[in-house]
C-alpha positions as a Markdown table, in Angstrom:
| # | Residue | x | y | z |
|---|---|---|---|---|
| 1 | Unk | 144.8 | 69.5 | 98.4 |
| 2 | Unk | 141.8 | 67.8 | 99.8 |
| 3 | Unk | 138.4 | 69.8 | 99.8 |
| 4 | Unk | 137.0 | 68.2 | 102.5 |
| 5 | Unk | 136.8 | 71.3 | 106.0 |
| 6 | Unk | 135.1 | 68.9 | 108.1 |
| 7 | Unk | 136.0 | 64.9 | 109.2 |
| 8 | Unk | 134.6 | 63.0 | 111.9 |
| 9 | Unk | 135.8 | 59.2 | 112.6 |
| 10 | Unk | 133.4 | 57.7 | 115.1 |
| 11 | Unk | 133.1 | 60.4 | 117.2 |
| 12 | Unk | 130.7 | 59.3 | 120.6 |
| 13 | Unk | 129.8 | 60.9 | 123.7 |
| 14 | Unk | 129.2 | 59.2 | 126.9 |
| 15 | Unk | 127.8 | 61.1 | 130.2 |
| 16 | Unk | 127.5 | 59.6 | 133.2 |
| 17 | Unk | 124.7 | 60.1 | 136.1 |
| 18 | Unk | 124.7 | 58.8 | 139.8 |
| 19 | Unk | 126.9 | 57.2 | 141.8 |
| 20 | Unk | 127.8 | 53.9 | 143.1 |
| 21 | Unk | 125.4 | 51.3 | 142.1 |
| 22 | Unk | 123.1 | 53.6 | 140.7 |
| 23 | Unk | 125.5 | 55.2 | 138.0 |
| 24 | Unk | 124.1 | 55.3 | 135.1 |
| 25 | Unk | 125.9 | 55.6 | 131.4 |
| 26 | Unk | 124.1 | 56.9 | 128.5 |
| 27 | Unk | 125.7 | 57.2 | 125.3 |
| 28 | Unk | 124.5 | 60.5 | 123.4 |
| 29 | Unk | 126.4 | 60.2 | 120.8 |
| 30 | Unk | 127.5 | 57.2 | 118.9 |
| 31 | Unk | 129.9 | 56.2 | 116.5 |
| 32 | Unk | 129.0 | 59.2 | 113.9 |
| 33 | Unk | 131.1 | 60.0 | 110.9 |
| 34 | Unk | 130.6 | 62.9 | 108.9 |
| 35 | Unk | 132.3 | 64.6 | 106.1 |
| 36 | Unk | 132.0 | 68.2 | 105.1 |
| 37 | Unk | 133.4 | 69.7 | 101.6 |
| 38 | Unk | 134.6 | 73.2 | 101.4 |
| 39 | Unk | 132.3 | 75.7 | 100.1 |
| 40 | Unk | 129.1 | 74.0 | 101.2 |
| 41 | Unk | 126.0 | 74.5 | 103.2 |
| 42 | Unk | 125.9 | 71.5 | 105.4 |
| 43 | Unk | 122.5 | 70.9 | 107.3 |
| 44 | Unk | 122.3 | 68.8 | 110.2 |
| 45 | Unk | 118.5 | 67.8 | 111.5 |
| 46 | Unk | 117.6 | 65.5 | 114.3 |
| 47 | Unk | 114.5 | 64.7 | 116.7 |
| 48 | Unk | 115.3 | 66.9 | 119.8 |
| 49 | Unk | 117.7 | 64.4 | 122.3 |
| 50 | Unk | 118.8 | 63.0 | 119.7 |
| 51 | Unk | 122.6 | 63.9 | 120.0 |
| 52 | Unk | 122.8 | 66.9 | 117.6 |
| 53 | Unk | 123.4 | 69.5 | 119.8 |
| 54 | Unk | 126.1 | 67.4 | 122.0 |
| 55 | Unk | 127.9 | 66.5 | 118.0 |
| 56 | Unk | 127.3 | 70.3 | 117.7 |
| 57 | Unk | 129.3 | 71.3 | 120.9 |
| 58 | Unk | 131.8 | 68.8 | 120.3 |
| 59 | Unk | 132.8 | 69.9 | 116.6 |
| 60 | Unk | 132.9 | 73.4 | 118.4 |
| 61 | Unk | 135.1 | 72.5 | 121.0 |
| 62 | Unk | 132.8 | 72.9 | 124.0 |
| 63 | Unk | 132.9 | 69.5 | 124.6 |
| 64 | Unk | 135.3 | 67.0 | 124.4 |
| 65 | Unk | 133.9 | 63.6 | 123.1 |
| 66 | Unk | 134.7 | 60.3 | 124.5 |
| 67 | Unk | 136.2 | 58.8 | 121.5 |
| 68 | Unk | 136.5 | 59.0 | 118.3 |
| 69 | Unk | 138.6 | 61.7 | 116.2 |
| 70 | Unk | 137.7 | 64.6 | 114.4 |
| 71 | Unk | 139.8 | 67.3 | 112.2 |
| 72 | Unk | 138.2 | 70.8 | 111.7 |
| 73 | Unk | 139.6 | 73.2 | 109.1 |
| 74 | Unk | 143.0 | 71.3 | 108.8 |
| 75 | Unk | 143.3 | 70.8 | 112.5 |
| 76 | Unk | 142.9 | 68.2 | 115.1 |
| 77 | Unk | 140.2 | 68.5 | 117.4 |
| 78 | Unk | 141.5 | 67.2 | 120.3 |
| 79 | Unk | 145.1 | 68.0 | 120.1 |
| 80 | Unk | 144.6 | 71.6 | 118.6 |
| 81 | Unk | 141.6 | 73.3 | 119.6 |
| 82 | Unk | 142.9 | 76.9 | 120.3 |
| 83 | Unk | 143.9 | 76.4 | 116.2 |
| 84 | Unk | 140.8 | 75.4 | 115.3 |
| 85 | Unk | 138.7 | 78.4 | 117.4 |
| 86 | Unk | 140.7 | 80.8 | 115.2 |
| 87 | Unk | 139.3 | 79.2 | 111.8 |
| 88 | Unk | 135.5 | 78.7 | 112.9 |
| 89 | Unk | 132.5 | 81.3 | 113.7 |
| 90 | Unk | 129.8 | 80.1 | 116.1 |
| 91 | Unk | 126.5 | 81.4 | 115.7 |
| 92 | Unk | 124.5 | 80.0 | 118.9 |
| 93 | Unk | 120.9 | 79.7 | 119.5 |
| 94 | Unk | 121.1 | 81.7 | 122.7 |
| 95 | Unk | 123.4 | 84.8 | 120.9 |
| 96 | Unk | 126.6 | 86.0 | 122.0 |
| 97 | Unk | 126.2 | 89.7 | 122.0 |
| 98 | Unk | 126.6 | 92.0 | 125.2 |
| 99 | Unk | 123.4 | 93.7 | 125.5 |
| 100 | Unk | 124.7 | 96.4 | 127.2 |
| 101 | Unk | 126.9 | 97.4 | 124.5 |
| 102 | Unk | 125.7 | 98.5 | 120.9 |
| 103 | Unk | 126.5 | 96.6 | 117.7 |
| 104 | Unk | 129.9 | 98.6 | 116.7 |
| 105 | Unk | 131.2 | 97.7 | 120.4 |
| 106 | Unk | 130.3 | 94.3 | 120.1 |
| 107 | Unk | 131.7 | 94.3 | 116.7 |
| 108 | Unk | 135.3 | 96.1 | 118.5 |
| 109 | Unk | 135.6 | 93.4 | 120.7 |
| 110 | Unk | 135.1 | 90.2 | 119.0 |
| 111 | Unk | 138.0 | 91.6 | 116.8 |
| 112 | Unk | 140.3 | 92.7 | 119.1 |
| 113 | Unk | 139.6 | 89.1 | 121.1 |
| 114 | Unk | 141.2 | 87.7 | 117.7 |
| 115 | Unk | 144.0 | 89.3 | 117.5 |
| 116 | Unk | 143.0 | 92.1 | 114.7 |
| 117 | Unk | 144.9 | 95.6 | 115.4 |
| 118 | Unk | 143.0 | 98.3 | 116.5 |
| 119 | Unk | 142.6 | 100.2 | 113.4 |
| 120 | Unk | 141.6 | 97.0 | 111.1 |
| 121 | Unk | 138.3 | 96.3 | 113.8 |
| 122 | Unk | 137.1 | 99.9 | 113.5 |
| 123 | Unk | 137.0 | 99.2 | 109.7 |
| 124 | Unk | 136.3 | 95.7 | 109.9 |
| 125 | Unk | 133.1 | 96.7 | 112.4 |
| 126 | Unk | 132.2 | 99.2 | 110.1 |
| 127 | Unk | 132.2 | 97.0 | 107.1 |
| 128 | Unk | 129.9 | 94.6 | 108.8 |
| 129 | Unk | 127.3 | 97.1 | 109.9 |
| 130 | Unk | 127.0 | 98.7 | 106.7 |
| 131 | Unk | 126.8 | 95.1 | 105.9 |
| 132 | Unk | 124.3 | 93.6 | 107.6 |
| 133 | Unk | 121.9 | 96.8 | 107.5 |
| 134 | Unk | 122.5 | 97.5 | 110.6 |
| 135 | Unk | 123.3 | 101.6 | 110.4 |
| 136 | Unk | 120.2 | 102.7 | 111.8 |
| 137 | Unk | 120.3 | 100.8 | 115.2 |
| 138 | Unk | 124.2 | 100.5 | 115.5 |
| 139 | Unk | 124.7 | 103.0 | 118.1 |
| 140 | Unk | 121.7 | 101.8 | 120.1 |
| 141 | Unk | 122.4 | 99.1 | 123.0 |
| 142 | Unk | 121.9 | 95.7 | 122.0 |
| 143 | Unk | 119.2 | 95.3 | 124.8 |
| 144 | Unk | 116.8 | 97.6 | 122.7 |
| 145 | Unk | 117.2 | 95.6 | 119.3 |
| 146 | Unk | 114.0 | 93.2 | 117.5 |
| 147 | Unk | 114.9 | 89.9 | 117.7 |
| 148 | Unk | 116.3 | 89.7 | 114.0 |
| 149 | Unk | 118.2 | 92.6 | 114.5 |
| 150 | Unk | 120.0 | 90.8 | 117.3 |
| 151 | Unk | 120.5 | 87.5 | 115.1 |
| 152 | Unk | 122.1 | 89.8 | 112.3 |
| 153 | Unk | 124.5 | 91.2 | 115.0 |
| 154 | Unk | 125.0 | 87.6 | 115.9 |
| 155 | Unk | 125.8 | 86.1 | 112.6 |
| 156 | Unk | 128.0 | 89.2 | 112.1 |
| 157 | Unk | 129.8 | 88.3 | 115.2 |
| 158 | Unk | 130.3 | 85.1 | 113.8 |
| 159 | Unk | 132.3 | 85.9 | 111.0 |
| 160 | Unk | 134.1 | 89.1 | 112.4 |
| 161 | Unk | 137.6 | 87.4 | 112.0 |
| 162 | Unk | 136.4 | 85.8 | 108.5 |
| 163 | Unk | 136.6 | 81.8 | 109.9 |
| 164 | Unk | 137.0 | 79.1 | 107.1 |
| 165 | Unk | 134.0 | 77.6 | 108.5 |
| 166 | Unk | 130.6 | 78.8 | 110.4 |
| 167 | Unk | 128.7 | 77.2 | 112.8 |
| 168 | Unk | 125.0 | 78.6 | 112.7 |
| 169 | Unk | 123.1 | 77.1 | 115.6 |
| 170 | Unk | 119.4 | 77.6 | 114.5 |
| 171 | Unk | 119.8 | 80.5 | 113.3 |
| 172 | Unk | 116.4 | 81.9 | 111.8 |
| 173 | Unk | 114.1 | 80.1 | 115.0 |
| 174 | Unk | 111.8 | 82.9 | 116.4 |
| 175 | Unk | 112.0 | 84.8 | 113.1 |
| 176 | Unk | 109.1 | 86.5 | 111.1 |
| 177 | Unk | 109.3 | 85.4 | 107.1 |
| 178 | Unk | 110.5 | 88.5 | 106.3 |
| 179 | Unk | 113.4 | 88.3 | 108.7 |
| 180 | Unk | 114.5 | 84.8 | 108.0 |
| 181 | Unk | 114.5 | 85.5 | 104.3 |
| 182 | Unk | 116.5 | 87.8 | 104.6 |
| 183 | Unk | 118.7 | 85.4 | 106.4 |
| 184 | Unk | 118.7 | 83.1 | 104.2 |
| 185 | Unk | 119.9 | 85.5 | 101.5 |
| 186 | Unk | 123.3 | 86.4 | 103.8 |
| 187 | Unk | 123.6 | 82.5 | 104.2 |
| 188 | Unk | 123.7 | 82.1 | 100.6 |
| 189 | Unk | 126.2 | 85.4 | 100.5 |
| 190 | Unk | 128.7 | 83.8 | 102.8 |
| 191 | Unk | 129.0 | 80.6 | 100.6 |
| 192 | Unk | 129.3 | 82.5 | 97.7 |
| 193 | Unk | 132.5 | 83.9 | 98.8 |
| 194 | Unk | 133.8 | 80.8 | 99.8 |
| 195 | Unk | 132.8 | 80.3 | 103.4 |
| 196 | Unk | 131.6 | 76.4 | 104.8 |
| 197 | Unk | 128.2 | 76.7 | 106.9 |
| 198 | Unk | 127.8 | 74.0 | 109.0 |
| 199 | Unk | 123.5 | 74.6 | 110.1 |
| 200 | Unk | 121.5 | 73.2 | 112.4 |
| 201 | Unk | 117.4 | 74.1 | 111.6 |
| 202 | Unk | 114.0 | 73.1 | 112.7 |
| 203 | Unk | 112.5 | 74.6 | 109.4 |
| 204 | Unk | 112.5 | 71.7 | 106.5 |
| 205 | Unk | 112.2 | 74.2 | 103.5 |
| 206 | Unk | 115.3 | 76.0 | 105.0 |
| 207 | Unk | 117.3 | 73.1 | 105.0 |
| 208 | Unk | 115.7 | 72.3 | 101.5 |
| 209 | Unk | 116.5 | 75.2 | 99.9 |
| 210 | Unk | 119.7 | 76.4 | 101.2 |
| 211 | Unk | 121.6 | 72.9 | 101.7 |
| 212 | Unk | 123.9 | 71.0 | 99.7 |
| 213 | Unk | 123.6 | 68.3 | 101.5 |
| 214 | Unk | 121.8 | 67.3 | 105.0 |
| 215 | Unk | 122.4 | 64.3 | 107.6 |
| 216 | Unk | 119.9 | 63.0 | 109.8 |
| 217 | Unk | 121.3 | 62.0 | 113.0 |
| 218 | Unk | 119.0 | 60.1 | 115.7 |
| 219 | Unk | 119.5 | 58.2 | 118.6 |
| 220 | Unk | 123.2 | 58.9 | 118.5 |
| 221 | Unk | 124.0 | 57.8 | 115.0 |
| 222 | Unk | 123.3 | 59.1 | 111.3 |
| 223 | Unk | 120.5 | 57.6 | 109.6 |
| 224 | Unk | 120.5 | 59.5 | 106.3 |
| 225 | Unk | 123.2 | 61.7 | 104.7 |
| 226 | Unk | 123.0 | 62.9 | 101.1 |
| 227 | Unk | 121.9 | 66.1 | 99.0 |
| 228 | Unk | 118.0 | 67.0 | 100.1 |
| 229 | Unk | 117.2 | 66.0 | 96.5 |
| 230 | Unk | 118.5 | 62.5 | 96.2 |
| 231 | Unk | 117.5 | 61.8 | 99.9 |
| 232 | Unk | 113.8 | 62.9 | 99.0 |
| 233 | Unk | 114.1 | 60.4 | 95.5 |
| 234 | Unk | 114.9 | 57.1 | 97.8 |
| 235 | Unk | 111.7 | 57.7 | 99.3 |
| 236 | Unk | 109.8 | 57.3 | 96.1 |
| 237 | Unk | 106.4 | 57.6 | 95.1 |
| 238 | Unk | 104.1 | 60.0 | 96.9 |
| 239 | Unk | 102.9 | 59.9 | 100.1 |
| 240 | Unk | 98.6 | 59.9 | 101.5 |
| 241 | Unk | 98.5 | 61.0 | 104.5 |
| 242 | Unk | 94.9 | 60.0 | 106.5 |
| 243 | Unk | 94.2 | 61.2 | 109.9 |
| 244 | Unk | 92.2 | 59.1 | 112.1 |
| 245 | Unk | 89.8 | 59.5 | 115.2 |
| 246 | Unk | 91.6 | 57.4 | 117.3 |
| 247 | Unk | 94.2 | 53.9 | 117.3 |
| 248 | Unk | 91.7 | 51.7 | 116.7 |
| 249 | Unk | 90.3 | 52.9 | 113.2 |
| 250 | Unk | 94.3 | 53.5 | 112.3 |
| 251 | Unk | 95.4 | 50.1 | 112.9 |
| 252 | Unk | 91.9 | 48.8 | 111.5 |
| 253 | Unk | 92.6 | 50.6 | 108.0 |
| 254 | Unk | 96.5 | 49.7 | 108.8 |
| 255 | Unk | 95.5 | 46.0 | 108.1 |
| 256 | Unk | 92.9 | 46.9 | 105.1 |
| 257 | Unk | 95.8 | 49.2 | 103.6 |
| 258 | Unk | 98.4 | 46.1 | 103.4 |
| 259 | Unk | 96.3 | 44.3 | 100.9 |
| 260 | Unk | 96.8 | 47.2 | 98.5 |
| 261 | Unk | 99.2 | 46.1 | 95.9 |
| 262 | Unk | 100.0 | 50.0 | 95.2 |
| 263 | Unk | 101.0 | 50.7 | 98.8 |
| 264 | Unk | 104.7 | 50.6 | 98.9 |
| 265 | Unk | 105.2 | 51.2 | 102.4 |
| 266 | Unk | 102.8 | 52.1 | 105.2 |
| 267 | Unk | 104.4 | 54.3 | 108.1 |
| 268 | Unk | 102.1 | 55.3 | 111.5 |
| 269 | Unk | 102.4 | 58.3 | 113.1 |
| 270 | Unk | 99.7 | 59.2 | 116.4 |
| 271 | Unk | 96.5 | 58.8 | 114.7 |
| 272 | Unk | 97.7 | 59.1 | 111.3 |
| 273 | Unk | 98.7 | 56.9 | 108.4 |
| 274 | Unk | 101.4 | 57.6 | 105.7 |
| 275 | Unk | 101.0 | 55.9 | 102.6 |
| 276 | Unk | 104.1 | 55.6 | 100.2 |
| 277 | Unk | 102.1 | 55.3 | 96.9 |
| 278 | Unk | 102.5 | 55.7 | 92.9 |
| 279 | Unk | 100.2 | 57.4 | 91.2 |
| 280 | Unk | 98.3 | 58.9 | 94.5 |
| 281 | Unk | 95.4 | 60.8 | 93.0 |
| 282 | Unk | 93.9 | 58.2 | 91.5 |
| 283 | Unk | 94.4 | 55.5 | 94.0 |
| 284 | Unk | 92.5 | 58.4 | 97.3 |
| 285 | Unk | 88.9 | 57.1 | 95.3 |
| 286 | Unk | 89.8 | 53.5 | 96.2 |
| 287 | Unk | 91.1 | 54.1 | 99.9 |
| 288 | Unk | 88.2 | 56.6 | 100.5 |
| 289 | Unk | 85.9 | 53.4 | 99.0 |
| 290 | Unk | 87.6 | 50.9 | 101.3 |
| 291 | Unk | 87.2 | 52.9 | 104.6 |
| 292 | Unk | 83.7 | 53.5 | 103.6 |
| 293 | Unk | 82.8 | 50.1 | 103.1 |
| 294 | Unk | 84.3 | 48.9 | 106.6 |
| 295 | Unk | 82.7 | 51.9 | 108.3 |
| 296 | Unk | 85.9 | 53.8 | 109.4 |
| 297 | Unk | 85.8 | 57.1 | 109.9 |
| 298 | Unk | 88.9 | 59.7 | 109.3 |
| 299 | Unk | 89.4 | 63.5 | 110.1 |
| 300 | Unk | 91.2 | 64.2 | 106.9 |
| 301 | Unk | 93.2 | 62.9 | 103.8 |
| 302 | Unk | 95.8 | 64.4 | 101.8 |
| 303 | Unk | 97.9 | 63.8 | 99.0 |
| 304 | Unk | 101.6 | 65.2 | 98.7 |
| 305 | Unk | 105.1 | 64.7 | 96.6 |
| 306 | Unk | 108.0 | 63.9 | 98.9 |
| 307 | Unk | 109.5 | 66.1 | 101.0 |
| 308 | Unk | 112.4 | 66.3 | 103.6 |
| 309 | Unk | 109.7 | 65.7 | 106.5 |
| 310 | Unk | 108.8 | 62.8 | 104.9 |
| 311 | Unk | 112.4 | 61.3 | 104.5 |
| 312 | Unk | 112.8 | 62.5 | 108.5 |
| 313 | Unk | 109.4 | 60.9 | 109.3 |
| 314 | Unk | 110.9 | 57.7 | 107.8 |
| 315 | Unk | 113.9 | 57.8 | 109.1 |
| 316 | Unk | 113.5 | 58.9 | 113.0 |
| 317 | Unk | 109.4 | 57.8 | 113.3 |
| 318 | Unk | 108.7 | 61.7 | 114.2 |
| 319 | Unk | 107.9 | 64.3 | 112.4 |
| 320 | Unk | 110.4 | 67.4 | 112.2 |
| 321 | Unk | 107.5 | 69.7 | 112.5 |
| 322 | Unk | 106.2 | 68.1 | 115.8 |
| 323 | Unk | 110.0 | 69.2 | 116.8 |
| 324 | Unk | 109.9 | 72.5 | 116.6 |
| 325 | Unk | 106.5 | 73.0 | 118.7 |
């Protein structure tokens, strides 16, 4: 029996704009391929536009791609779709709930609209406020909760009908810490027991501490796909990040910075220079020397170990953390 929950074979979007002579084609998705094992926490980041929430609605069956093929928990996507709503949850970032009702309502109905008899919901809805910590607010309309009272109604939602697989849309965005901690701790829950989490996130230590394994999608296609550790490896070295006070000094030191033997790879970014480097500490004195002596001024400079920004700032040209603002 094959472990793998999730398949894509060059799945692709096209939408079309205009009419006539001005029609206009443009291809949001492109060729992307994806495999997803059982049991795992699956992270999928991308600069915004860049066709992960059109994959996202797709795999969901919201929308139906252009080409390609895809099988979700054992069923085809386009032949089967009713089959494969029964086996996944979908946590979006705009919620689900009825405001109007309270969380054991909500809870009532999302059961019943699977098929669950009467009597299994009740206890099923119960189960899932006790759950969730939701007791003290359950009876109150939805309309009145905090915002990560609503997303804990939401994720509960999701899984009302226990799905193979869940898709969690950004779940934790507009959360305090304290919140999205305790997120991450039911996201960890759910895979304990055996559950797939397919997650889209904006927040780099989420995906980095949570995920087995994270693709990078951009301008349509993947661009990196591996486990957050071995992706953040390839990059190598350490990176030195100097901010400049405008273009000119950046692509001034840009040319002074190539001559460096101990510079692996240079990447720009605005007014800043990345600086894919071994032994970084030791080699700031000689790049603070070097500015000095050509009379280039910076804002700051920093020093850091690789990270998941750094393998998305490498792979897409933007930062993920520009993204979220």
């Amino acid at each position: 029996m094959s472990d793998t929950i999730l398949q894509t074979k060059n799945l692709s979007k096209t939408f079309s704009s205009g009419r006539g002579k001005k029609k206009k084609d443009v291809e949001a998705v492109k060729g992307v391929d994806l495999e997803v094992k059982q049991g795992e926490i699956f992270g999928f980041l991308g600069p915004n536009g860049a066709g992960k929430s059109t994959t996202l609605n797709i795999l969901t069956t919201l929308l139906a791609p252009s080409n390609g093929a895809a099988t979700v928990a054992g069923y085809d996507l386009l032949r089967e779709p009713k089959k494969v709503r029964e086996q996944i949850g979908y946590v979006s970032q705009a919620g689900g709930a009825d405001t109007a009702s309270n969380a054991f309502e909500n809870l009532l109905l999302q059961a019943r609209l699977y098929g669950i008899s009467k009597v299994q919901a009740q206890q099923k809805a119960k189960e899932l406020v006790e759950r969730f910590q939701m007791t003290e607010f359950a009876q109150r309309e939805a309309s009145t909760y905090s915002g990560g009272q609503k997303r804990r109604l939401e994720l509960a939602l999701g899984i009302v009908h226990q799905p193979k697989l869940v898709f969690l849309d950004e779940p934790t965005t507009g959360l305090d810490p304290q919140s999205r901690a305790y997120f991450w701790g039911e996201i960890a829950r759910l895979k304990k027991e055996g559950m797939t989490i397919f997650l889209t996130t904006h927040y780099l230590e989420e995906a980095d501490n949570l995920c087995d394994r994270v693709a990078i999608i951009d301008h349509g296609t993947i661009v990196a796909l591996d486990s957050p550790l071995q992706l953040k490896r390839e990059i190598g070295g350490e990176t030195i990040a100097v901010d400049f006070l405008n273009e000119k000094d950046r692509e001034q030191a840009k040319t002074l910075f190539g001559n460096l033997k101990a510079v692996q790879k240079i990447y720009p970014q605005d007014n800043k220079l990345h600086l894919v480097v071994q032994d970084g500490e030791s080699l700031i004195a000689e790049v603070l020397r070097m500015l000095d002596k050509e009379h280039i001024s910076i804002q700051t400079i920093g020093l850091s170990r690789p990270s998941l920004d750094d393998v998305f700032l490498q792979k897409t040209g933007r930062s993920l953390r520009e993204e979220k603002k």
